[in-house]
C-alpha positions as a printed NumPy array, in Angstrom:
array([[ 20.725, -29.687,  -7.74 ],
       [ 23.3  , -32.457,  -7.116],
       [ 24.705, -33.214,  -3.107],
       [ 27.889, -31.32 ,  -4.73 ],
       [ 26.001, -28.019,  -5.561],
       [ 24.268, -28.15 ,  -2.724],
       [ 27.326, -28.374,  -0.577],
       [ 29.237, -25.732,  -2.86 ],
       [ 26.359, -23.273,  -2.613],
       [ 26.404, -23.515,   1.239],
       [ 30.143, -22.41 ,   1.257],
       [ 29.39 , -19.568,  -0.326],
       [ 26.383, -18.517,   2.046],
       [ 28.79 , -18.99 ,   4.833],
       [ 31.588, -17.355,   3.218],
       [ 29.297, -14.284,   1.726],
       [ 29.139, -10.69 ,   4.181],
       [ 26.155,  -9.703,   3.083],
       [ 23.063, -11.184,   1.203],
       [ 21.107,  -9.62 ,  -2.123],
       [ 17.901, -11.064,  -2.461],
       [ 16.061, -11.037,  -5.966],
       [ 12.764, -11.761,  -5.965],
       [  9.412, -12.129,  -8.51 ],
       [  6.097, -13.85 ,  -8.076],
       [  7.148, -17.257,  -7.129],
       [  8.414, -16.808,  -4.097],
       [  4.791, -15.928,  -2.96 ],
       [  3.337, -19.484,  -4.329],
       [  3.973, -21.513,  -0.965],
       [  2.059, -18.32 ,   1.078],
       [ -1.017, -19.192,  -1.177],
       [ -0.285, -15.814,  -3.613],
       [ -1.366, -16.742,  -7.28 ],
       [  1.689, -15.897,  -9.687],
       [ -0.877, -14.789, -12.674],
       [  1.602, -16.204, -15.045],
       [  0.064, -16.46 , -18.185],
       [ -4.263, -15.977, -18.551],
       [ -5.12 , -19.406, -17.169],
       [ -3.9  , -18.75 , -13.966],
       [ -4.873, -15.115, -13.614],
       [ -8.422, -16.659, -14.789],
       [ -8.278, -19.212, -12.07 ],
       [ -7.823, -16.377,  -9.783],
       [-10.652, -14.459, -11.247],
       [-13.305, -16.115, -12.669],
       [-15.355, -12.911, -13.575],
       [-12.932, -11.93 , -15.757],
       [-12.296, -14.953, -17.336],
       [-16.11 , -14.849, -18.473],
       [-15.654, -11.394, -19.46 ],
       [-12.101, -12.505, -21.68 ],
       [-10.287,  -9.481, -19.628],
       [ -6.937, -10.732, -20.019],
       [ -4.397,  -9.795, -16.904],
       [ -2.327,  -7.093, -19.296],
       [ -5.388,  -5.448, -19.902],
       [ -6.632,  -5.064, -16.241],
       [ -3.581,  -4.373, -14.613],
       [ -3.712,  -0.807, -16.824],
       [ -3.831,   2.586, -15.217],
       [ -6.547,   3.507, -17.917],
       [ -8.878,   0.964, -16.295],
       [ -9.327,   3.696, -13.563],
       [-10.428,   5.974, -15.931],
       [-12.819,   3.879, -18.106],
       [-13.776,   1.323, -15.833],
       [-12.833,   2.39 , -11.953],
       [-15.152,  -0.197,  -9.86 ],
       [-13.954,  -2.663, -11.896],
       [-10.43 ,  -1.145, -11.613],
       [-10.676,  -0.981,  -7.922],
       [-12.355,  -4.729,  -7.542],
       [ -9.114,  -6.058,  -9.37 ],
       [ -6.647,  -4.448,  -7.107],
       [ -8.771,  -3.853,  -3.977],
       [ -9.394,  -7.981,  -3.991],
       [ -5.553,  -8.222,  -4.527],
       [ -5.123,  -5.52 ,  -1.401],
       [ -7.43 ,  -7.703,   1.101],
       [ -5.742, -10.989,  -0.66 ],
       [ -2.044,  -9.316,   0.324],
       [ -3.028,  -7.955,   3.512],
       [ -4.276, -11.652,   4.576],
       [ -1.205, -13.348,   3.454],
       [  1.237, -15.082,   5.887],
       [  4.645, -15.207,   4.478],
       [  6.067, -18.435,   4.066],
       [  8.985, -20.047,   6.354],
       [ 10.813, -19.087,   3.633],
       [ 10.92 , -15.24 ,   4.243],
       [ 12.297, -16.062,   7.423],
       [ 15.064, -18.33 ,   6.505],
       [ 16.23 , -15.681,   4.433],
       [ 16.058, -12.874,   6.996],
       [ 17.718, -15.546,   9.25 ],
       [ 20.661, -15.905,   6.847],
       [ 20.545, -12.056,   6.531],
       [ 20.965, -11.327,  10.405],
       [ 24.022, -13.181,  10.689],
       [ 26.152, -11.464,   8.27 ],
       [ 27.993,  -8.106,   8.731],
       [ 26.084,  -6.492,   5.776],
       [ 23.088,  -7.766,   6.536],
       [ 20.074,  -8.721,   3.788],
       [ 18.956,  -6.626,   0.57 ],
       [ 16.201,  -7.299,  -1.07 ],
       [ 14.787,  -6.482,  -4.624],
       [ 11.735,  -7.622,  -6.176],
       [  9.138,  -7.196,  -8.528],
       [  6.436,  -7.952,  -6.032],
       [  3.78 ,  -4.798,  -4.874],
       [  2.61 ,  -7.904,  -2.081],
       [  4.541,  -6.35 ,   0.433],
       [  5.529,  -9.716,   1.882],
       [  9.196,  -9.087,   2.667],
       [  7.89 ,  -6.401,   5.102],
       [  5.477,  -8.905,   6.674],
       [  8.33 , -11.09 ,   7.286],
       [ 10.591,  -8.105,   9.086],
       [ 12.859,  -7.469,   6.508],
       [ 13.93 ,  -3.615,   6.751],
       [ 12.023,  -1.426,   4.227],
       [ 14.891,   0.34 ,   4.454],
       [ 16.741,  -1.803,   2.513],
       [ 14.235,  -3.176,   0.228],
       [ 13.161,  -2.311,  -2.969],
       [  9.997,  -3.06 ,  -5.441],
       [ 10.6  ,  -2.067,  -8.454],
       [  6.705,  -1.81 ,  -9.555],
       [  5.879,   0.016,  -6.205],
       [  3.496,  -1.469,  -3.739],
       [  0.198,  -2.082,  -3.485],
       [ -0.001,  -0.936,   0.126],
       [  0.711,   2.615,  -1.167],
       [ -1.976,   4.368,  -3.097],
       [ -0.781,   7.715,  -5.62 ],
       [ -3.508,  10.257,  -7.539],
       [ -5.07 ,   8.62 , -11.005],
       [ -4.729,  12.871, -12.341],
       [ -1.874,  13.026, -10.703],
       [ -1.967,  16.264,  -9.073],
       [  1.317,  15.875,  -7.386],
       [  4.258,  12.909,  -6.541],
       [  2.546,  12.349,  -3.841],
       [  2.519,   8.588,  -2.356],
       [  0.476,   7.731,   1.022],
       [ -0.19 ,   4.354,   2.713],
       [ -3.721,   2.414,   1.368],
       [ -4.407,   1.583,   5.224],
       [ -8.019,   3.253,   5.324],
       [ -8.97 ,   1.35 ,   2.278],
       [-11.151,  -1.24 ,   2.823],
       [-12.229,  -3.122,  -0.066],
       [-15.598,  -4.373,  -0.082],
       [-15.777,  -6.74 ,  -3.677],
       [-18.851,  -8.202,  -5.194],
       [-17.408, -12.066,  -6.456],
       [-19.738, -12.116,  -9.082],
       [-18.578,  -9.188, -10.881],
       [-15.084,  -8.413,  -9.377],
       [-16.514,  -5.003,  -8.87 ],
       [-15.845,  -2.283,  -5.589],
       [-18.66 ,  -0.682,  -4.   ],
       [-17.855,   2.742,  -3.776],
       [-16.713,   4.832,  -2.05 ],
       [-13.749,   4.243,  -4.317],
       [-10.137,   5.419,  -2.829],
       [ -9.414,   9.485,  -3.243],
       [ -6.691,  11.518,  -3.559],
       [ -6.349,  13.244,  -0.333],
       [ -5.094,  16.332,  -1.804],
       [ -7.375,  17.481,  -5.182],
       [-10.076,  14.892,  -4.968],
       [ -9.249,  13.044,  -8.078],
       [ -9.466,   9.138,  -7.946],
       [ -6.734,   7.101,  -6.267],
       [ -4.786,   4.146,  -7.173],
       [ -2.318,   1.758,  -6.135],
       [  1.114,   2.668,  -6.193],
       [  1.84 ,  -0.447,  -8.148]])
């Protein structure tokens, strides 16, 4: 971006009422959050699948929880402990800064289940993840529309197979296996 854009793009911020904030996997990068793009770095990020040739597509589907749920679980409970660890960048609050000062306030969508903007203080109110969160767990059956916070899971993940030792997560209403709300 040239001095010119730059400038021209500041204007605007300090002209604007309100500030929409669209958001994917990059913007967790500088936190230490691995994007996944592509199978390289979603192998980089887990070796035991890489051995195994389990391709991200392919793990990150709700039939794993059928057919495979510890390995299911190890997938997204290691990505739950991963999130939950996380310290959003200065970024986050740069934006929220920005956000504060204007009549409207900040809006935020995103395809990220990290739950980052909420770490940062951004208003859940006026966020929304389009894939759901991660924090938020829903029945594998499902029984009902039910959606409940993940806080009582605790992941515990062998590395050398990416597998959770059970208990696995249940729905608190029929039983049935539970899953991320992602």
């Amino acid at each position: 971006m040239s001095t010119g854009e730059l400038a021209q793009a500041a204007a605007l911020l300090r002209a604007a009422d309100g500030l929409l904030i669209g958001a994917g996997a990059g913007i967790g990068v500088d936190s230490g959050l691995p994007d996944f793009r592509g199978d390289h770095g979603f192998w980089r990020a887990y070796p035991p699948l890489a051995s195994l040739g389990i391709r991200f597509v392919e793990i990150a589907n709700p039939r794993n929880f059928d057919s495979n749920p510890e390995l299911a679980w190890g997938f997204y409970g290691h990505r739950l402990a991963l999130y939950r660890a996380t310290v959003p960048h200065s970024g986050f609050a740069i934006l929220r800064d920005i956000g504060a000062r204007l009549p409207h306030g900040a809006f935020v969508f995103t395809s990220n289940v990290d739950g980052q903007f909420q770490r940062a203080g951004f208003d859940a109110d006026r966020l929304v993840e389009c894939h759901g969160s991660i924090h938020h767990l829903q029945c594998t059956r499902p029984c009902s529309d039910a959606i409940w916070p993940a806080d009582a899971v605790d992941p515990l993940i062998d590395p050398a197979t990416c597998l959770m030792t059970p208990p696995l997560p249940r729905c608190p209403h029929c039983g049935a296996l539970a899953r991320p709300n992602s």
